[in-house]
TIPA-970314 format. One record per residue (C-alpha): residue number from 1; residue in three letters; x, y negated, z negated. Coordinates in nm, 3 decimals. Example, Ala and Ser with C-alpha at 12.3 -4.5 7.8 and 13.67 -1.06 7.14 Angstrom:
REM residues 2
<node 1 "ALA" <1.230 0.450 -0.780>>,
<node 2 "SER" <1.367 0.106 -0.714>>,
***
This chain:
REM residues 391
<node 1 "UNK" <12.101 -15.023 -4.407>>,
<node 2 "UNK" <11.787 -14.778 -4.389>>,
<node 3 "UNK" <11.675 -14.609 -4.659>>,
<node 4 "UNK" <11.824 -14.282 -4.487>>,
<node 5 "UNK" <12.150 -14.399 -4.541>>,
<node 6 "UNK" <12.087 -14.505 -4.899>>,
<node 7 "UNK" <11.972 -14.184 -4.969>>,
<node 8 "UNK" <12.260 -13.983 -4.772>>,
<node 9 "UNK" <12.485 -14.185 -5.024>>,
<node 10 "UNK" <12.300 -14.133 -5.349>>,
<node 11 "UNK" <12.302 -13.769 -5.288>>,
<node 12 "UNK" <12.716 -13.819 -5.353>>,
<node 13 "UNK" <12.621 -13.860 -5.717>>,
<node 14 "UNK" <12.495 -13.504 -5.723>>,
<node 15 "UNK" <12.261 -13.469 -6.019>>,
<node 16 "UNK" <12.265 -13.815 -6.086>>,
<node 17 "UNK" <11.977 -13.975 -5.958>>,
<node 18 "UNK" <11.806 -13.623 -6.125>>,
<node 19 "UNK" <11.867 -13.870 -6.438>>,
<node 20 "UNK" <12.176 -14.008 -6.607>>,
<node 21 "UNK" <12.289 -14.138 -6.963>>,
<node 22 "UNK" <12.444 -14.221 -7.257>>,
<node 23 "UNK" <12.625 -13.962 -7.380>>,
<node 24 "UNK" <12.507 -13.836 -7.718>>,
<node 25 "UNK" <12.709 -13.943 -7.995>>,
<node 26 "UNK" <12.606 -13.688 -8.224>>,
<node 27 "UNK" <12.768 -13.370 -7.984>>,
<node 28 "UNK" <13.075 -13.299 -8.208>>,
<node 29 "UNK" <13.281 -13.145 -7.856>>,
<node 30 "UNK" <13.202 -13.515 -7.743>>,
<node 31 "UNK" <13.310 -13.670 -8.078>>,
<node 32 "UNK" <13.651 -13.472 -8.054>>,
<node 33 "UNK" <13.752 -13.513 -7.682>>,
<node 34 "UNK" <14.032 -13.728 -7.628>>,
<node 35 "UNK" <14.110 -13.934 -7.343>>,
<node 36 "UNK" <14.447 -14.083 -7.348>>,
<node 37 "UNK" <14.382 -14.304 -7.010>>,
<node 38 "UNK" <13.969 -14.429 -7.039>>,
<node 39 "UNK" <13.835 -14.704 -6.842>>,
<node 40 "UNK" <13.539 -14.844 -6.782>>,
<node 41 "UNK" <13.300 -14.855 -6.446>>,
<node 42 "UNK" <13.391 -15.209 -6.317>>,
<node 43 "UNK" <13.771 -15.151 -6.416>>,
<node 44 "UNK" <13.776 -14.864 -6.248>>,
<node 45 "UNK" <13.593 -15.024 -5.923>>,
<node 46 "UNK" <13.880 -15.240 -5.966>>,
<node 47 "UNK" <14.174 -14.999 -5.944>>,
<node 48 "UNK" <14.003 -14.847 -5.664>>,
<node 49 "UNK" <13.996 -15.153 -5.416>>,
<node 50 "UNK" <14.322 -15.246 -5.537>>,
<node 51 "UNK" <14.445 -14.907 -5.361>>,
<node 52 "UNK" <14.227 -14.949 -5.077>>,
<node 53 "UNK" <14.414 -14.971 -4.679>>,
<node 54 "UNK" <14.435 -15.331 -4.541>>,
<node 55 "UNK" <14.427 -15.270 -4.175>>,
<node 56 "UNK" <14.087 -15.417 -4.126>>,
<node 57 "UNK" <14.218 -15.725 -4.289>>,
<node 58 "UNK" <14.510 -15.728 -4.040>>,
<node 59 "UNK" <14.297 -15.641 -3.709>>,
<node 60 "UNK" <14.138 -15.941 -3.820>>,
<node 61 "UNK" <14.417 -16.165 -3.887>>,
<node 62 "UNK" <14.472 -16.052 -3.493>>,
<node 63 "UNK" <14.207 -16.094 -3.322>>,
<node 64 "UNK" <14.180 -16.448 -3.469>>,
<node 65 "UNK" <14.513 -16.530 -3.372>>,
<node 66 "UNK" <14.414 -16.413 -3.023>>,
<node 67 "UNK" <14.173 -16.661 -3.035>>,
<node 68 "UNK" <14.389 -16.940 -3.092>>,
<node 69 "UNK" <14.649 -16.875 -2.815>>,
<node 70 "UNK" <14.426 -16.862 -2.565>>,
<node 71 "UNK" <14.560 -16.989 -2.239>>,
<node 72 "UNK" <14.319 -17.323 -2.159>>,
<node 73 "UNK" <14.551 -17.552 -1.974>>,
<node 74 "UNK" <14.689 -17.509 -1.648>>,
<node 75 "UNK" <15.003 -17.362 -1.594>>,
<node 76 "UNK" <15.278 -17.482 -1.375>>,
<node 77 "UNK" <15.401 -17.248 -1.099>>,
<node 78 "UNK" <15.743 -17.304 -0.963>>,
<node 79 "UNK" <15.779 -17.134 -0.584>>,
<node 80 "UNK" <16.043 -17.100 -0.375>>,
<node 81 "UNK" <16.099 -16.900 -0.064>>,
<node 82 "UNK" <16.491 -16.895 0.132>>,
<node 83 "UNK" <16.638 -16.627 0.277>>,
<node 84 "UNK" <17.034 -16.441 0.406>>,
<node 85 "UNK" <17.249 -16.458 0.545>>,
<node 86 "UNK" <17.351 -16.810 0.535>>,
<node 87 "UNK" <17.321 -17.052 0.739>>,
<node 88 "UNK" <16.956 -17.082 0.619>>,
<node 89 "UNK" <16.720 -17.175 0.879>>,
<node 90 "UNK" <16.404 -17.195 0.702>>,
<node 91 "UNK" <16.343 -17.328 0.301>>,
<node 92 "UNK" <16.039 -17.391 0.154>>,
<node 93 "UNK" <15.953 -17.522 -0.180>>,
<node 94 "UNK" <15.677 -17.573 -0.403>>,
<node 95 "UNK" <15.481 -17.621 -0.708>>,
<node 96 "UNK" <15.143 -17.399 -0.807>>,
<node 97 "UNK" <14.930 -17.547 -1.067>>,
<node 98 "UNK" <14.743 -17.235 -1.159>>,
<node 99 "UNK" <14.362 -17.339 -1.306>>,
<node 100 "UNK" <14.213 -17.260 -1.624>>,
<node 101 "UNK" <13.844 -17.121 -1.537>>,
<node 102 "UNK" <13.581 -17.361 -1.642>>,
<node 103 "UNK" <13.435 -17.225 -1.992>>,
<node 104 "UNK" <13.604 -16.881 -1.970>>,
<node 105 "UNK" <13.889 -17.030 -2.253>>,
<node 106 "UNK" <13.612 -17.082 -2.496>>,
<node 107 "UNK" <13.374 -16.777 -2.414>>,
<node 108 "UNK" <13.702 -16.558 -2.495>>,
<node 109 "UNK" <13.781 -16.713 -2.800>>,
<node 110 "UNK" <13.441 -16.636 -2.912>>,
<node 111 "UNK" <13.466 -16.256 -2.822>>,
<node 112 "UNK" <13.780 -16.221 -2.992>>,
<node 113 "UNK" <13.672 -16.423 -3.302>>,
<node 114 "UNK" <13.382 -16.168 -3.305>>,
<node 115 "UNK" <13.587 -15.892 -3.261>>,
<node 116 "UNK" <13.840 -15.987 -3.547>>,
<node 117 "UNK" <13.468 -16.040 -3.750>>,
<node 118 "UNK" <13.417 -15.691 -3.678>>,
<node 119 "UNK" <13.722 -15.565 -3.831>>,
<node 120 "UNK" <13.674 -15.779 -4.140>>,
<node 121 "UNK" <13.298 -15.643 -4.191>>,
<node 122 "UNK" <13.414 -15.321 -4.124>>,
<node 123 "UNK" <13.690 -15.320 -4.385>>,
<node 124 "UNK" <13.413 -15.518 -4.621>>,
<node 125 "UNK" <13.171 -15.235 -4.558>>,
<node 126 "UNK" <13.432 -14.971 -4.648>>,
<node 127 "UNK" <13.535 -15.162 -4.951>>,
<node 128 "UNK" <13.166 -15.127 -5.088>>,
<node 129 "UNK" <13.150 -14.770 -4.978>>,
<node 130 "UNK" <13.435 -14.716 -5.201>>,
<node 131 "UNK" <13.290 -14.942 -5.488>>,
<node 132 "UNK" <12.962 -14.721 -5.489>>,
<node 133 "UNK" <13.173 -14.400 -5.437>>,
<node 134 "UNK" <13.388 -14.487 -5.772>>,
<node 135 "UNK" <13.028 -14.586 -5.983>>,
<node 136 "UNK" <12.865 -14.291 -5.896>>,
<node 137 "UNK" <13.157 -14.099 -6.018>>,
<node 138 "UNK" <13.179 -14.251 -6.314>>,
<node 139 "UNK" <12.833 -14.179 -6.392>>,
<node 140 "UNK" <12.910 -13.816 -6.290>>,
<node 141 "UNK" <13.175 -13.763 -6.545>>,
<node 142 "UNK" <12.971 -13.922 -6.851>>,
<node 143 "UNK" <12.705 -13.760 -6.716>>,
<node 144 "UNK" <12.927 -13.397 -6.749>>,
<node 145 "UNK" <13.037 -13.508 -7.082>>,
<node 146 "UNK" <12.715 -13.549 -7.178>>,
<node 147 "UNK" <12.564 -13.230 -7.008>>,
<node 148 "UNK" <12.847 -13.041 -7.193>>,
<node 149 "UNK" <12.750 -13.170 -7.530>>,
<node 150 "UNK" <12.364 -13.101 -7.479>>,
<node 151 "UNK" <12.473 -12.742 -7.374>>,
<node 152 "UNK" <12.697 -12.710 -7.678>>,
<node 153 "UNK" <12.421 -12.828 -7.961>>,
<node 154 "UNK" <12.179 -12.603 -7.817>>,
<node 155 "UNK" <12.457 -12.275 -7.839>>,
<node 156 "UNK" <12.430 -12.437 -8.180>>,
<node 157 "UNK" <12.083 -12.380 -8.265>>,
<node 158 "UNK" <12.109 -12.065 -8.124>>,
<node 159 "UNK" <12.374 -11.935 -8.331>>,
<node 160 "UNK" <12.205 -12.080 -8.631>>,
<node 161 "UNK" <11.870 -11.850 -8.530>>,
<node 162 "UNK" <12.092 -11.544 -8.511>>,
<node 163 "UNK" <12.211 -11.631 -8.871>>,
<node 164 "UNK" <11.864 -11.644 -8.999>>,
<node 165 "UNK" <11.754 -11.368 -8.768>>,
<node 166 "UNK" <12.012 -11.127 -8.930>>,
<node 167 "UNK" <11.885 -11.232 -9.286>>,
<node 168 "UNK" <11.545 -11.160 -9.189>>,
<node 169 "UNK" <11.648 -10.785 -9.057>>,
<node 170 "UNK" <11.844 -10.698 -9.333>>,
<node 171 "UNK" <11.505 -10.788 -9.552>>,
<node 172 "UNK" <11.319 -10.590 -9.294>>,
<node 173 "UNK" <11.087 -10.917 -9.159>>,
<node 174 "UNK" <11.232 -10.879 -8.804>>,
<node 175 "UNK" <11.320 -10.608 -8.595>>,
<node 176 "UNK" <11.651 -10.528 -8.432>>,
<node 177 "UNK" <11.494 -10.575 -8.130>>,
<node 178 "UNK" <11.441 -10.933 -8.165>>,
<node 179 "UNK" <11.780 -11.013 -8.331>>,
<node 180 "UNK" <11.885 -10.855 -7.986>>,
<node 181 "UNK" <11.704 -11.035 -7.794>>,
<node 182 "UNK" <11.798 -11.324 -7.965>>,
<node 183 "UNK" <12.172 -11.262 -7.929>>,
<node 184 "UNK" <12.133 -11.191 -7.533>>,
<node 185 "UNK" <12.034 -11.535 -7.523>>,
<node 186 "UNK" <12.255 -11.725 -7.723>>,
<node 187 "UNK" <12.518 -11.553 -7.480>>,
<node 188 "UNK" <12.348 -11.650 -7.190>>,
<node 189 "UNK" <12.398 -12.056 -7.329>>,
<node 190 "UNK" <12.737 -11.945 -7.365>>,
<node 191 "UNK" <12.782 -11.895 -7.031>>,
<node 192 "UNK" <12.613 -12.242 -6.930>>,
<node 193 "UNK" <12.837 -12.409 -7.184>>,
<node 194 "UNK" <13.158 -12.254 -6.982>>,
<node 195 "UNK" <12.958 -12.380 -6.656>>,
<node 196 "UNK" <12.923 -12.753 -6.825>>,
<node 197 "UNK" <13.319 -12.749 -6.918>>,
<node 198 "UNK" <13.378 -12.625 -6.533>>,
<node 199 "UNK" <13.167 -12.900 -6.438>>,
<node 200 "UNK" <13.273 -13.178 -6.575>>,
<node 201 "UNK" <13.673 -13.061 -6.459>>,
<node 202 "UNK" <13.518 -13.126 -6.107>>,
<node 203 "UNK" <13.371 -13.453 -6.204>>,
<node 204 "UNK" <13.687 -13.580 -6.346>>,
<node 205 "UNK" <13.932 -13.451 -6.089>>,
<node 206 "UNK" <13.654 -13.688 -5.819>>,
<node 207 "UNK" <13.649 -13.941 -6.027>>,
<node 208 "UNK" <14.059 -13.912 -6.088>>,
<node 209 "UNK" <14.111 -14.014 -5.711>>,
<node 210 "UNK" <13.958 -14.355 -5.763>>,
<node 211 "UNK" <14.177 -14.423 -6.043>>,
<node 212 "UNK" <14.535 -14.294 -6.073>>,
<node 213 "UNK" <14.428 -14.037 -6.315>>,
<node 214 "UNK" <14.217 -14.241 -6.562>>,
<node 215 "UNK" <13.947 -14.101 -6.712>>,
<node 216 "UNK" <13.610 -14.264 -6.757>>,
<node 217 "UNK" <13.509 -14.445 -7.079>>,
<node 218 "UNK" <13.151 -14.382 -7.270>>,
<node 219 "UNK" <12.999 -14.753 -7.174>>,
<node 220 "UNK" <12.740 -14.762 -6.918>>,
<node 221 "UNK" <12.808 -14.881 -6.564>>,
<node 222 "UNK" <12.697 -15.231 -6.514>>,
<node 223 "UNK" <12.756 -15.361 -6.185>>,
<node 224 "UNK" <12.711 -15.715 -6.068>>,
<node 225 "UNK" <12.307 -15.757 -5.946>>,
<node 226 "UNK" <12.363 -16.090 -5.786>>,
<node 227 "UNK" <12.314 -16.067 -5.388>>,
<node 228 "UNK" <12.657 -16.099 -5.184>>,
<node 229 "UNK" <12.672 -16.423 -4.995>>,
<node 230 "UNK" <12.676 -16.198 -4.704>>,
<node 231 "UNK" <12.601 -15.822 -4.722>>,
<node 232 "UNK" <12.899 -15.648 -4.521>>,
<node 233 "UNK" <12.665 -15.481 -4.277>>,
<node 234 "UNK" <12.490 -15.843 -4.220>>,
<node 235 "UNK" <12.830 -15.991 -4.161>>,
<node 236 "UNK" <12.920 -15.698 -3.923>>,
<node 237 "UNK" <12.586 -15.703 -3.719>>,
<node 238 "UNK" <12.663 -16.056 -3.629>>,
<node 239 "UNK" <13.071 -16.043 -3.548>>,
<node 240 "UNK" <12.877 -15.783 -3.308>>,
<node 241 "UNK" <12.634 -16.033 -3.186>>,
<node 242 "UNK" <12.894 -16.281 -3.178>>,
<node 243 "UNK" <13.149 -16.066 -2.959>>,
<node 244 "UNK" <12.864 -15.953 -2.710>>,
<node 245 "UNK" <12.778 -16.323 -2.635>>,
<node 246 "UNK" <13.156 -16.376 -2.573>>,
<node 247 "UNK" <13.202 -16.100 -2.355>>,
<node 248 "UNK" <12.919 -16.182 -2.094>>,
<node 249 "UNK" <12.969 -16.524 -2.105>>,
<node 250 "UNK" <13.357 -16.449 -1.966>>,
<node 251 "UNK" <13.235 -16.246 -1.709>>,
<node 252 "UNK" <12.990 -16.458 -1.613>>,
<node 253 "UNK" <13.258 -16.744 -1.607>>,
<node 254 "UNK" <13.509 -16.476 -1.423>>,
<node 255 "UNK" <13.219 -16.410 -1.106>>,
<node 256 "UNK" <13.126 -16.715 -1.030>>,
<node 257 "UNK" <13.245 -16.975 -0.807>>,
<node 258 "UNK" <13.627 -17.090 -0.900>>,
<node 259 "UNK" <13.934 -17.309 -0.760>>,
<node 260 "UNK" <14.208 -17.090 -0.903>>,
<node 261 "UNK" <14.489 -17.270 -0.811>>,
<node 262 "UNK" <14.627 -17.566 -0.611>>,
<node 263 "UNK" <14.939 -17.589 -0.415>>,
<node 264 "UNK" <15.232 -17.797 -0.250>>,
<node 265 "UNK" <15.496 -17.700 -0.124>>,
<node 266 "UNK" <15.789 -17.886 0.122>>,
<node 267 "UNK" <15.833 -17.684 0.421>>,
<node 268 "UNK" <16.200 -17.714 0.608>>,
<node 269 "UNK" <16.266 -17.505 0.957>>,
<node 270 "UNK" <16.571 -17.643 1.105>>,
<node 271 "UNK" <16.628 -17.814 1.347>>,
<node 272 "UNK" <16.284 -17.903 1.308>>,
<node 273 "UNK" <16.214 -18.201 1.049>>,
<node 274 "UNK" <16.034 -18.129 0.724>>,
<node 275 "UNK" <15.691 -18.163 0.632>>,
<node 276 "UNK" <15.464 -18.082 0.327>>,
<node 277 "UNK" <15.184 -17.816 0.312>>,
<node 278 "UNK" <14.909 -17.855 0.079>>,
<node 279 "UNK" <14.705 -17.482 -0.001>>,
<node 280 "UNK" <14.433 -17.372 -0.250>>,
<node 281 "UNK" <14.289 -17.040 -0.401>>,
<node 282 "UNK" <13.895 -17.017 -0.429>>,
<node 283 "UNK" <13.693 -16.724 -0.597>>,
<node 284 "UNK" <13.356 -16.669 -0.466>>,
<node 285 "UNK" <13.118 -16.491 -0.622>>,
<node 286 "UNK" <12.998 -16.137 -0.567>>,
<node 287 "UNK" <12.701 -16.008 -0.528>>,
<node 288 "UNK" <12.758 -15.751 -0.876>>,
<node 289 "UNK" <12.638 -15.887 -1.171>>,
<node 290 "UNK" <12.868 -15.777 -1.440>>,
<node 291 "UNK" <12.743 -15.989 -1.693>>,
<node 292 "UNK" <12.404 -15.811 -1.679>>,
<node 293 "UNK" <12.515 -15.515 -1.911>>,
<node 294 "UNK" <12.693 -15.769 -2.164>>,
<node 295 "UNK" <12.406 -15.961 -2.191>>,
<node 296 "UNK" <12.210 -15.617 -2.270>>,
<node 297 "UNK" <12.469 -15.535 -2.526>>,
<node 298 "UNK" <12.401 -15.867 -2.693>>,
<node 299 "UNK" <12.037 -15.776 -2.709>>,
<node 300 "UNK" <12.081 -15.439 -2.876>>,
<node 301 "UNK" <12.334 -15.623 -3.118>>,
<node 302 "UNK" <12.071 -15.883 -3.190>>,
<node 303 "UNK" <11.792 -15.635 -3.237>>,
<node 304 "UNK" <12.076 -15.438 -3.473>>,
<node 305 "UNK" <12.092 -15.802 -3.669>>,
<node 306 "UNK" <11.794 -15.808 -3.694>>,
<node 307 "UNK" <11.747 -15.436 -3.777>>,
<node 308 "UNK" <11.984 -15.460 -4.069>>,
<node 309 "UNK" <11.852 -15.752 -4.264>>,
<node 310 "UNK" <11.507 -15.600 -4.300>>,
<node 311 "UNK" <11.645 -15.263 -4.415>>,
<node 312 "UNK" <11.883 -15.427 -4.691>>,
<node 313 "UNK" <11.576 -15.619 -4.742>>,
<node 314 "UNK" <11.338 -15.362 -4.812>>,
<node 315 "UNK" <11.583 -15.120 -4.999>>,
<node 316 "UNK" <11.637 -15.426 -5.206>>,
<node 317 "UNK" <11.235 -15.403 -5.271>>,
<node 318 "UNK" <11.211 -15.029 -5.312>>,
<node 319 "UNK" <11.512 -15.045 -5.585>>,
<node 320 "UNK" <11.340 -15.325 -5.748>>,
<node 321 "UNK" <11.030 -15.148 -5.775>>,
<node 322 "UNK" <11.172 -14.811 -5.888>>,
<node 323 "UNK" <11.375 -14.973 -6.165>>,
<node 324 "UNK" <11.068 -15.172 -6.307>>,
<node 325 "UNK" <10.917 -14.817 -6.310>>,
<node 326 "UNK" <11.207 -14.688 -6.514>>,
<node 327 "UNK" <11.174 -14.975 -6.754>>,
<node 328 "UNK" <10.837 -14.891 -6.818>>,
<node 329 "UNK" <10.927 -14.553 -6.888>>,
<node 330 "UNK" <11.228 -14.579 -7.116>>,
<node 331 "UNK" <10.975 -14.813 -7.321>>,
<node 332 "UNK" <10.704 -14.536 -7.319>>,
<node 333 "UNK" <10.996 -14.304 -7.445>>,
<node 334 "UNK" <11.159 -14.536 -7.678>>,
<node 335 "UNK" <10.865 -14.536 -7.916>>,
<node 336 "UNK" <10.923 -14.478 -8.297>>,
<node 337 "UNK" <10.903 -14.136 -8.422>>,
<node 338 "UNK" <10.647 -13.988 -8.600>>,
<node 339 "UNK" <10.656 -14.051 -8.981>>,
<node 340 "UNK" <10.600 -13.699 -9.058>>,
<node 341 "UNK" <10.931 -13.675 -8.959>>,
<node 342 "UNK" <11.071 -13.826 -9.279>>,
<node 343 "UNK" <11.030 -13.480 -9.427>>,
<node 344 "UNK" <11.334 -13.321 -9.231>>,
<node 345 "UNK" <11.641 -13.438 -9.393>>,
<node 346 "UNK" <11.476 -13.259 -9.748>>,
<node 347 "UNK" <11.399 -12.924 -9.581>>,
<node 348 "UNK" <11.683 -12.939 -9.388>>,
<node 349 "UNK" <11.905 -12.968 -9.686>>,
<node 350 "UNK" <11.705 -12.703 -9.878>>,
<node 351 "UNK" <11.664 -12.485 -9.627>>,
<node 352 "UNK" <11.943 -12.525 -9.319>>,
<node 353 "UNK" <11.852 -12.181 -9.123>>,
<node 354 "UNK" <11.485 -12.210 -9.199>>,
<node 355 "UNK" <11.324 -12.126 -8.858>>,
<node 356 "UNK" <11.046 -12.407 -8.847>>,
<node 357 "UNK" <11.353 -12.659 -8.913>>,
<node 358 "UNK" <11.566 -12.512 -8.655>>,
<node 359 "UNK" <11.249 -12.483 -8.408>>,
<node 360 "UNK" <11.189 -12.910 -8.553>>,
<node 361 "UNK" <11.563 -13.000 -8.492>>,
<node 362 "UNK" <11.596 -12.836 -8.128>>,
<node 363 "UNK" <11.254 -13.013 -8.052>>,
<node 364 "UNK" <11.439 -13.386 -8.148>>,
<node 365 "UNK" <11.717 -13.299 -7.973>>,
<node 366 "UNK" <11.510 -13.212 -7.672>>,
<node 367 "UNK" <11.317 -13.543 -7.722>>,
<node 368 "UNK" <11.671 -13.759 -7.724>>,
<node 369 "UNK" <11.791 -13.577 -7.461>>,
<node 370 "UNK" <11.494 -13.689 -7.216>>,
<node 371 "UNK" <11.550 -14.044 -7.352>>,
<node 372 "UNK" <11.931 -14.065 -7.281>>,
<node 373 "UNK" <11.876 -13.856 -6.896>>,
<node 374 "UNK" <11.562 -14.187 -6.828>>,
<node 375 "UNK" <11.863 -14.457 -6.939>>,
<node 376 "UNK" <12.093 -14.264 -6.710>>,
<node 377 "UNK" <11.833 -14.242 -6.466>>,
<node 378 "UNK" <11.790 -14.618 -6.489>>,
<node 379 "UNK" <12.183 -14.696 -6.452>>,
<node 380 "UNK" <12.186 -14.484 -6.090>>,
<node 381 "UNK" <11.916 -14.716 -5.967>>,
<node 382 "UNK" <12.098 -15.022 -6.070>>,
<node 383 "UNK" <12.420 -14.892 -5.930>>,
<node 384 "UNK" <12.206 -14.841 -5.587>>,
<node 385 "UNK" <12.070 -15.156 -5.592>>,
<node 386 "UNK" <12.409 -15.333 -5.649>>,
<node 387 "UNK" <12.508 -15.155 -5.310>>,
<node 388 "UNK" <12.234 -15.260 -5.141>>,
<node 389 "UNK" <12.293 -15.646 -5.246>>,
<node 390 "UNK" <12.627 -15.574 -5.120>>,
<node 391 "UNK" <12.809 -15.554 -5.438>>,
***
């Protein structure tokens, strides 16, 4: 899995690797939404794979039964020749024992076995597609919600200026100008709170097709972080490995030097007496080696193996590293506030539309709003780096 690819499915998520979060608990459009249907990330991850197709299951269940029917004894030939109108003059008889290929029973079993490994990765691999697909909108939606309420509180403090912006032109402090001004922009955060409400439609109607309609909850994703016993594109590199081998190893049993079949038959020509004939079938090889291009396929899907476990491998690393970063910053953000602070709650109750304690709030909201987008932030990279341990 190269990092690429990781990155080509993070981008799915939108604006959430841009930094995602617990949704603010004070936003009173939050407080009042109602969700009738709410579920959580891992229930949802549920629902999702419980709707997910089964044919790769059933390829599989295929090809391995393939495998186990695979014609490795001889087979008995019954042969006759006669011929009309009667009298008959000439009859022969005979029995054909028809002969397995030394090794080629075995070398296709292992192809198909690798082939029905294939479909089973491949239905594994989709599985976690969908698993990542279903967090990441999950995280989208709260992430909306939570947009929507940030959006909302500062239309808020907005409208609260223009309060204490008319007050102050009516005593002739400010101009009309700046009450203008003023009121241009509180429309403008109007139109992004429309935008947020638009926005977070879209992320529910994605996230909506994961899970028969149900809504997500406000609890962070937290997604298993123990490696898979084998990552899905580990387990598919090597059903491909395993299918090459098979392959060349059947046509190298199928070119060489064979005795296909032994024969006897009883030959009668009247009036002549009887007598038994005794034939044989050789393959000799050719001059074409076909195995040559199998065996390079096995290579490539070696080199693919290979290939695979050192991308998981290092995205694993790169994950790792980025969310020790984010630890380190959510604890460089999570530090206590200033005790100057203590002062707000009396000014703010003495004077709501002051325009210091409006300028003071809007600054703290601010200041937990870059705190909740570094958790959210944080929860992306741990949804990544359950994908890339194959969860």
């Amino acid at each position: 899995m190269s990092r690429a690819r990781s990155e080509e499915r993070a981008s799915a998520t939108g604006r959430t690797a841009g930094g995602l979060a617990l949704v603010l608990a004070a936003s009173p459009a939050v407080a009042q939404e109602t969700r009738v249907d709410s579920i959580g990330c891992e229930a949802a991850v549920e629902r999702a794979l419980a709707d997910a197709p089964t044919v790769g299951r059933l390829l599989e269940a295929h090809a391995r039964a393939q495998a186990e029917v695979l014609d490795t004894w001889p087979a008995l030939e019954l042969r006759g020749r006669t011929g009309y109108p009667l009298p008959i003059e000439a009859t022969r008889v005979g029995l054909r024992i028809n002969l397995p290929r030394p090794g080629l029973g075995p070398a296709e079993a292992q192809a198909w076995r690798g082939r029905g490994g294939q479909a089973s990765a491949e239905a594994a691999v989709s599985a976690l597609d969908i698993a990542l697909a279903t967090r990441e909108a999950h995280l989208a939606v709260r992430l909306a919600r939570a947009e929507l309420g940030w959006r909302q509180e500062a239309l808020g403090f907005a409208q609260a200026r223009l309060v204490s912006l008319r007050t102050q032109v009516a005593a002739g402090v400010e101009t009309s100008l700046t009450l203008a001004r003023e009121a241009l922009a509180a429309d403008a955060l109007a139109d992004d709170v429309a935008q947020a409400r638009a926005e977070l439609g879209l992320a529910a109607a994605d996230l909506a097709r994961f899970t028969q309609g149900a809504q997500a909850d406000d609890q962070p994703c937290a997604p298993p972080l123990t490696p898979a016993d084998l990552h899905p594109e580990v387990a598919l590199a090597r059903a491909g490995v395993e299918r090459a081998l098979g392959e060349g190893e059947a046509l190298r049993k199928e070119g060489g030097f064979a005795l296909d079949f032994v024969e006897v038959d009883w030959d009668q020509v009247e009036p002549q007496a009887g007598r038994l004939l005794f034939s044989a079938g050789l393959t000799l090889p050719t001059f074409a080696d076909e195995s040559a291009a199998a065996d390079a396929q096995a290579t490539a899907a070696r080199a693919a193996l290979t290939a695979a476990e050192r991308a998981i491998e290092a995205e694993v690393q790169r994950l790792r590293a980025q969310l020790a970063a984010a630890d380190a910053h959510l604890a460089e953000l999570d530090r206590p506030e200033p005790p100057e602070l203590s002062v707000l709650a009396q000014v703010e109750r003495l004077q709501p539309n002051n325009p210091d304690t409006l300028a003071l709030k809007a600054a703290l909201a601010e200041r937990s709003r870059r705190r909740s987008e570094a958790r959210f932030a944080r929860e992306a990279l741990l949804v990544q780096l359950a994908f890339a341990l194959g969860r």
